[in-house]
C-alpha positions as CSV (number, residue, x, y, z in Angstrom):
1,X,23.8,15.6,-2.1
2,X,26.4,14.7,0.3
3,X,27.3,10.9,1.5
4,X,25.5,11.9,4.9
5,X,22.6,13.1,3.3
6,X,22.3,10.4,1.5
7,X,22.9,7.5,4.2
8,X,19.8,9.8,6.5
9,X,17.7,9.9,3.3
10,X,18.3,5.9,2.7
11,X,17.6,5.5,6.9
12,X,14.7,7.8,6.6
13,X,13.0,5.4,3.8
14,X,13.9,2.0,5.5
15,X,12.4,3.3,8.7
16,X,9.1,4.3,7.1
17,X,8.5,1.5,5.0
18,X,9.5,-0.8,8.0
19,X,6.9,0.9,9.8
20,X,4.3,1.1,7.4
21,X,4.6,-2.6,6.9
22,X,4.3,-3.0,10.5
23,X,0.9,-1.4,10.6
24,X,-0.2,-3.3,7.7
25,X,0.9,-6.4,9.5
26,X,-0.7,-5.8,12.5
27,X,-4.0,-4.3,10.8
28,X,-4.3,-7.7,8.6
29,X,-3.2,-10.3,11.5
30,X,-6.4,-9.0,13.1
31,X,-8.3,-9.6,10.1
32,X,-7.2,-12.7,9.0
33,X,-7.6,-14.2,12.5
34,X,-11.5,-14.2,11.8
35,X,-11.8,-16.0,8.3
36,X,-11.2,-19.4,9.5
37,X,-13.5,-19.2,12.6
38,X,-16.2,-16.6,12.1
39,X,-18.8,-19.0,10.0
40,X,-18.6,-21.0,13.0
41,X,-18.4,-19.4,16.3
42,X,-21.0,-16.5,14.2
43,X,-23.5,-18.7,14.1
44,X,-23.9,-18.4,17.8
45,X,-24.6,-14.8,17.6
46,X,-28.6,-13.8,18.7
47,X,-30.2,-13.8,14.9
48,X,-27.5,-14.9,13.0
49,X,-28.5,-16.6,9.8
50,X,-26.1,-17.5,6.9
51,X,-27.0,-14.2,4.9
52,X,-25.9,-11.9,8.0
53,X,-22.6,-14.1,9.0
54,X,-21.7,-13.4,5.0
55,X,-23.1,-9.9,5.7
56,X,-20.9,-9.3,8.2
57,X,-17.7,-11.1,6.4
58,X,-18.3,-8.4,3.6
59,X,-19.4,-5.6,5.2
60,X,-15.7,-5.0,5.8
61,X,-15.0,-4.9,1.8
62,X,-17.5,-3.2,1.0
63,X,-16.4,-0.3,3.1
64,X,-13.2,-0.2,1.9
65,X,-14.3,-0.6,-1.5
66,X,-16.2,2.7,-0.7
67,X,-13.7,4.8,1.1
68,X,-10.5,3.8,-0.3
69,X,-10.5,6.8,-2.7
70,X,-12.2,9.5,0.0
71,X,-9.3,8.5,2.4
72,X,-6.6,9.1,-0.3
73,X,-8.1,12.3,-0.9
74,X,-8.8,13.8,2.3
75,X,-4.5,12.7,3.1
76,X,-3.9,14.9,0.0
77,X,-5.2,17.6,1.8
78,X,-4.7,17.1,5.6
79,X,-1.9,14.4,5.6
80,X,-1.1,11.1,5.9
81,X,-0.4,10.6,9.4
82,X,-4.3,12.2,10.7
83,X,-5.8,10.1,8.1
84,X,-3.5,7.1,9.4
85,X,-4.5,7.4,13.0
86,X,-8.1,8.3,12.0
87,X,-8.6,5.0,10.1
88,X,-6.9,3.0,12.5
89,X,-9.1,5.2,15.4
90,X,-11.9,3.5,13.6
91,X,-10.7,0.4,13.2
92,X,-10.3,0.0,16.9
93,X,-13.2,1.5,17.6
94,X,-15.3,-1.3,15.4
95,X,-13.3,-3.9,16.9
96,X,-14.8,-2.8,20.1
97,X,-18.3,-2.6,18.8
98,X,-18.7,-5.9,17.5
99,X,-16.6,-7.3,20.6
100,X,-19.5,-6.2,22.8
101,X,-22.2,-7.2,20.8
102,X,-24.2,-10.4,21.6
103,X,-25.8,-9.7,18.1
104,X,-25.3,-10.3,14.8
105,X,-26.2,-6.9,13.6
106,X,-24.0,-5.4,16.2
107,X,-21.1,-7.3,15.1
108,X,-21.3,-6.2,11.2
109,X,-21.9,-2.6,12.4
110,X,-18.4,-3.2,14.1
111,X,-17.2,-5.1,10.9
112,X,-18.7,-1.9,9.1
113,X,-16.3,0.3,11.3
114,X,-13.2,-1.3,11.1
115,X,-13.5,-1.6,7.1
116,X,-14.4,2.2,7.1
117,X,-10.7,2.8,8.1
118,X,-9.4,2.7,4.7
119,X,-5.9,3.1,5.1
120,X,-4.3,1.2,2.3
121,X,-4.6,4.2,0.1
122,X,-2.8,6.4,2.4
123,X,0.0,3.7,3.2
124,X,0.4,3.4,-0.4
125,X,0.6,7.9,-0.8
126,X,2.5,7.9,1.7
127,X,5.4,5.2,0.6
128,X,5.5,7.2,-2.7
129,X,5.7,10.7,-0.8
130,X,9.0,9.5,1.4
131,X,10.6,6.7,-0.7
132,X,12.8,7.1,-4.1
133,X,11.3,5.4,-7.2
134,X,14.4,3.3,-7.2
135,X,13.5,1.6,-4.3
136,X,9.8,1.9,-4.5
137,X,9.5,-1.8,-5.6
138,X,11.4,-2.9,-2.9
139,X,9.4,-1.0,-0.1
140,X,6.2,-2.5,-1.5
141,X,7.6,-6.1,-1.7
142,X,8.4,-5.6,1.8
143,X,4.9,-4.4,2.5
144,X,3.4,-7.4,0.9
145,X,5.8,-9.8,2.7
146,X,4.6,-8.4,5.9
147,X,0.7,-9.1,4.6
148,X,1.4,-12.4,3.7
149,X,3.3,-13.5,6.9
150,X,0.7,-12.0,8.7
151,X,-1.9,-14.1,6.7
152,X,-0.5,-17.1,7.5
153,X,0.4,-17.0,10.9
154,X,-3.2,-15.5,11.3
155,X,-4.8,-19.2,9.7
156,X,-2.7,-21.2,12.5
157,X,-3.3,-19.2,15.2
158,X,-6.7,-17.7,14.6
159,X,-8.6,-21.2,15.7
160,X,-6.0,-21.4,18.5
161,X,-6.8,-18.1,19.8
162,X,-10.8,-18.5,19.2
163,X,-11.2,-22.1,21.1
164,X,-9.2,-20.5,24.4
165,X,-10.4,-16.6,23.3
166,X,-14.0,-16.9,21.7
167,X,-14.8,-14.8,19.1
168,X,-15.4,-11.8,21.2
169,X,-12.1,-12.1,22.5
170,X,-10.5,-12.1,19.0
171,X,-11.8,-9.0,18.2
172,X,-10.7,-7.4,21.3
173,X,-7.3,-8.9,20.2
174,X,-8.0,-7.1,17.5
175,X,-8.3,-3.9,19.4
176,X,-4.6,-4.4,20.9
177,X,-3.6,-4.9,17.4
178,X,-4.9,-1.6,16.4
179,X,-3.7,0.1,19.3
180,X,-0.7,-1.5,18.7
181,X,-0.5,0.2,14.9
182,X,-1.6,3.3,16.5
183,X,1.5,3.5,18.3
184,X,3.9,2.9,15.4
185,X,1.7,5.0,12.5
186,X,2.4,8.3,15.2
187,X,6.7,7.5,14.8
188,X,5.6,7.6,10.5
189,X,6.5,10.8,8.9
190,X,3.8,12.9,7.7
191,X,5.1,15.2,4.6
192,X,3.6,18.1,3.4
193,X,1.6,17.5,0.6
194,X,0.4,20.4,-1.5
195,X,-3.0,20.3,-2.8
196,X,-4.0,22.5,-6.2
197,X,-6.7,24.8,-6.3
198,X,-8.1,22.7,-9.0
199,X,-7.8,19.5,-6.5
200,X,-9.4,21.0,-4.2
201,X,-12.3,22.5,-6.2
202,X,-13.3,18.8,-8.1
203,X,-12.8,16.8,-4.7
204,X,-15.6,15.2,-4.8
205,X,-15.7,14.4,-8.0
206,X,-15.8,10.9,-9.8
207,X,-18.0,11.4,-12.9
208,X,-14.8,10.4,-14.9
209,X,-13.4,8.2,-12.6
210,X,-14.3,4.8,-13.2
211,X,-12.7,2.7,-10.5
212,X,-15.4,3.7,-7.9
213,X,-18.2,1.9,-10.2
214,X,-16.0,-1.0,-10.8
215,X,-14.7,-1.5,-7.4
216,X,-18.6,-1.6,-5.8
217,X,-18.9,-4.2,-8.8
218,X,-16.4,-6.1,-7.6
219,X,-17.7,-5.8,-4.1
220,X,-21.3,-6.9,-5.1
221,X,-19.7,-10.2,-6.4
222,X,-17.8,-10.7,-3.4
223,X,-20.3,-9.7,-1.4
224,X,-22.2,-12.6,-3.3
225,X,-19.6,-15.2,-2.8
226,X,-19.1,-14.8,0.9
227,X,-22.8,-15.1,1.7
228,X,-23.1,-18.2,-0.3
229,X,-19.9,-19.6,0.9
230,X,-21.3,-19.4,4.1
231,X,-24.2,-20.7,4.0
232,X,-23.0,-23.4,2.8
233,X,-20.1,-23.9,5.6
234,X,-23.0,-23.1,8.2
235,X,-25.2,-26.0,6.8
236,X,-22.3,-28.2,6.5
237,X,-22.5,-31.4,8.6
238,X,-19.1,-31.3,9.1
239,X,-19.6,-28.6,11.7
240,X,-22.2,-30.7,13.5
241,X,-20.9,-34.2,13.2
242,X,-17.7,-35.8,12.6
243,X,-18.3,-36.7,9.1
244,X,-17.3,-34.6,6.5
245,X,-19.5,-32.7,4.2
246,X,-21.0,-34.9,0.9
């Protein structure tokens, strides 16, 4: 390999994983916005009670606890950029849902959507289809730099934005942000990636595969801990007086 060839290939990796960490940054800044705010501003939902406000918390875990491993697969087969720009697709798609609802239930069908885009699979295919392992490490330290800037600007600025926004208008901010992704996930490479006759013919498969069991494990625990977490935030005279919470 020439010194040219080299310097494109070494361009051609920095590029993706720069943009790859751009979607997940913008993808997670939406996210994040909502932890600090939703107990609150969710409890002014029609029917909200603390079980649906942690509902709707986890509903967005849940689904990718689900679809994490479907989304890998189906990129194996059709790519990684359609299954990029579907799962964002959805993401803004249940942004928009549960910006227009007035409900509860509308808003963790929305949550529900936007965790059904389970990209992080894909992101992670797709940084070990187009970078070298000798700078795999680096690419996904960069990635998880870009996750935990976005987290914390996302805890300053998410009560910011929600006191001048609301929470509808945080998650039509996170619409923009997905659109936003959108436009940089269709500038990411999409590699070929060849699928055996034997992948194709166990697909759907997991009777040996035990992640999918532990990972709806997991989510039942979270699930658990974000319902009770906010019940107890909703209940919390701290949110209806100026005294804090005994």
């Amino acid at each position: 390999m020439t010194d040219a060839s080299r310097a494109a290939l070494r361009r051609t990796e920095l590029t993706t994983t720069g943009s790859l960490a751009a979607i997940f940054a913008l993808r997670m800044f939406g996210l994040f916005m909502l932890l600090p705010v939703f107990a609150v501003y969710g409890a002014e939902l029609d029917g909200a009670t603390p079980l649906l406000i942690g509902t709707a918390i986890g509903a967005y875990g849940l689904m990718q606890a689900l679809l994490q491993i479907p989304f890998g697969m189906l990129s194996d087969r059709f790519g990684r950029r359609p299954l990029l720009l579907i799962g964002l697709l959805l993401f803004v798609i249940g942004g928009a849902v549960a910006a227009l609802s007035d409900s509860i239930h509308g808003v963790i069908l929305g949550r529900a959507l936007q965790g059904a885009g389970a990209i992080a699979s894909v992101i992670m295919a797709l940084i070990g289809d187009v970078v070298s392992e000798q700078r795999r490490t680096r690419a996904m330290a960069l990635i998880g730099m870009a996750v935990g800037s976005s987290f914390i600007l996302a805890l300053i600025l998410g009560p910011l934005l929600a006191r001048w926004l609301g929470l509808s208008g945080l998650f039509w901010f996170t619409v923009v942000l997905g659109l936003a992704a959108m436009l940089v996930a269709v500038w990411v490479p999409s590699p070929r990636v060849r699928s055996s006759a034997s992948s194709s013919r166990h697909f759907f498969r997991f009777r040996n595969c035990p992640v999918p069991r532990n990972s709806v494990q997991a989510l039942r625990v979270f699930f658990t801990m974000n319902s009770a977490v906010t019940h107890t935030i909703t209940r919390c005279r701290y949110f209806r007086s100026p005294t804090v919470c005994s």
